[in-house]
C-alpha positions as CSV (number, residue, x, y, z in Angstrom):
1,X,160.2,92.8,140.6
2,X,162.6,92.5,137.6
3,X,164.5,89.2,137.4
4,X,167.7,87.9,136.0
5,X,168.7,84.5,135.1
6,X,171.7,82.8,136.1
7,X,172.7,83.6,132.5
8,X,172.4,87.2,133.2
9,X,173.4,87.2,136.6
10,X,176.9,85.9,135.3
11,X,177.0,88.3,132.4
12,X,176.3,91.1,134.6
13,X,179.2,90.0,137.4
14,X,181.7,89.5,134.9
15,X,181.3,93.0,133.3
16,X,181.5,94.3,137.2
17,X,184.7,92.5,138.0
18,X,186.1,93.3,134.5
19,X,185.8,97.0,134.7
20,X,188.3,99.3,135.1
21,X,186.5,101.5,137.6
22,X,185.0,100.9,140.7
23,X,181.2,100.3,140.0
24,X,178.0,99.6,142.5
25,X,175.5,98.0,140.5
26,X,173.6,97.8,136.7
27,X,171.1,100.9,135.8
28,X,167.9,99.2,133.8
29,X,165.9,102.2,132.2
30,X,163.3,102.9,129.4
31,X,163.4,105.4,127.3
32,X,161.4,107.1,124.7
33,X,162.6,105.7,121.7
34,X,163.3,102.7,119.5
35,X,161.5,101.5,116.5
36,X,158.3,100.3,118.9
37,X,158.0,103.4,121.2
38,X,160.2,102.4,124.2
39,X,163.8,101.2,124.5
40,X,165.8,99.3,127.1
41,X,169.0,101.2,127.9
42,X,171.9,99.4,130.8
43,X,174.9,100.5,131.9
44,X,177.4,100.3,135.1
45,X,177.0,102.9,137.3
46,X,179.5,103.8,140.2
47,X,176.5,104.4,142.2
48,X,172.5,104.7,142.3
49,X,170.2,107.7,142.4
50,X,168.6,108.9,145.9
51,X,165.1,108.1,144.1
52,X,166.1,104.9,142.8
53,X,164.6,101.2,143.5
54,X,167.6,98.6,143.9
55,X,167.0,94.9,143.6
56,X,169.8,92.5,144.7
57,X,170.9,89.4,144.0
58,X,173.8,87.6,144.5
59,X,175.9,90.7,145.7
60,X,174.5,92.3,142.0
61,X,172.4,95.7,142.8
62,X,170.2,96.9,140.0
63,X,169.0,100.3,140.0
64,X,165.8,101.5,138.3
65,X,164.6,104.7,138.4
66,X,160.7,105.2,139.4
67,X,159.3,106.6,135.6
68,X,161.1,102.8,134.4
69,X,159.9,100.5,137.3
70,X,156.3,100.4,136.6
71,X,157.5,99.4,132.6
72,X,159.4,97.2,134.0
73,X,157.6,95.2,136.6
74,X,158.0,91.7,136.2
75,X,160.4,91.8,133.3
76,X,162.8,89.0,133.1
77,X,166.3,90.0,131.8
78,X,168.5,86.9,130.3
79,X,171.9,86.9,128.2
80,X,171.7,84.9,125.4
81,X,175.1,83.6,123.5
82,X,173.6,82.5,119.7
83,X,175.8,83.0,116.6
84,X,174.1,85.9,115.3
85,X,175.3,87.6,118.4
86,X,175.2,87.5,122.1
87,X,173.2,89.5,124.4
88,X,170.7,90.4,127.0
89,X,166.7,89.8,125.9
90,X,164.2,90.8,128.3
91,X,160.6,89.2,128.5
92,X,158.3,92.1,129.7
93,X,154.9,91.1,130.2
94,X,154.0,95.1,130.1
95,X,155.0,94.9,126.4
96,X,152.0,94.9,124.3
97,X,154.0,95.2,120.6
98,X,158.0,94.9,120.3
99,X,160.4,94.8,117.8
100,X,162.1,92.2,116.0
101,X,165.2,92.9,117.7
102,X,163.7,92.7,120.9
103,X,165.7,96.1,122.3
104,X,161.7,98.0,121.7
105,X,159.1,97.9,122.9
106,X,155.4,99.4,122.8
């Protein structure tokens, strides 16, 4: 299960109700990649994947694909506004090393 805070949960619907196209949902990947080995990577998508695991809350679908879920399990996702920049961090308990950005992971 991936979680988002109430933080996140807002970011995400504001991005959904601000866009200029009609989109379903949030895809949450990870990808080869990053300064750690693994990056995050989101993005609106106007619909998921027949293969895809969707979580909903709050009318917000996320879509993961089955090579990201099992990195992903448990993770919780949170938006953060600081003033070195605002964003989403995620707290993945499958992350053995990360980056100081926090966007990798290993």
């Amino acid at each position: 299960m991936i979680n988002l805070t109430n933080s996140a949960l807002n970011a995400v619907q504001t991005a959904i109700s601000g866009s200029p196209d009609p989109v379903d949902g949030l895809r949450i990947k990870v990808e080869a990649g990053g300064c750690a080995g693994y990056q995050y990577r989101m993005g609106l998508v106007r619909e998921g994947e027949p293969d895809d695991t969707v979580i909903e809350r709050e009318g917000v679908k996320l879509y993961i694909d089955n090579s990201s879920h099992e990195l992903l399990a448990g993770t919780t996702i949170d938006y953060v506004v600081a003033v070195q920049g605002s964003g989403f961090t995620f707290d993945n308990p499958n992350a053995q090393s990360s980056c100081s950005c926090g966007k990798s992971f290993g």
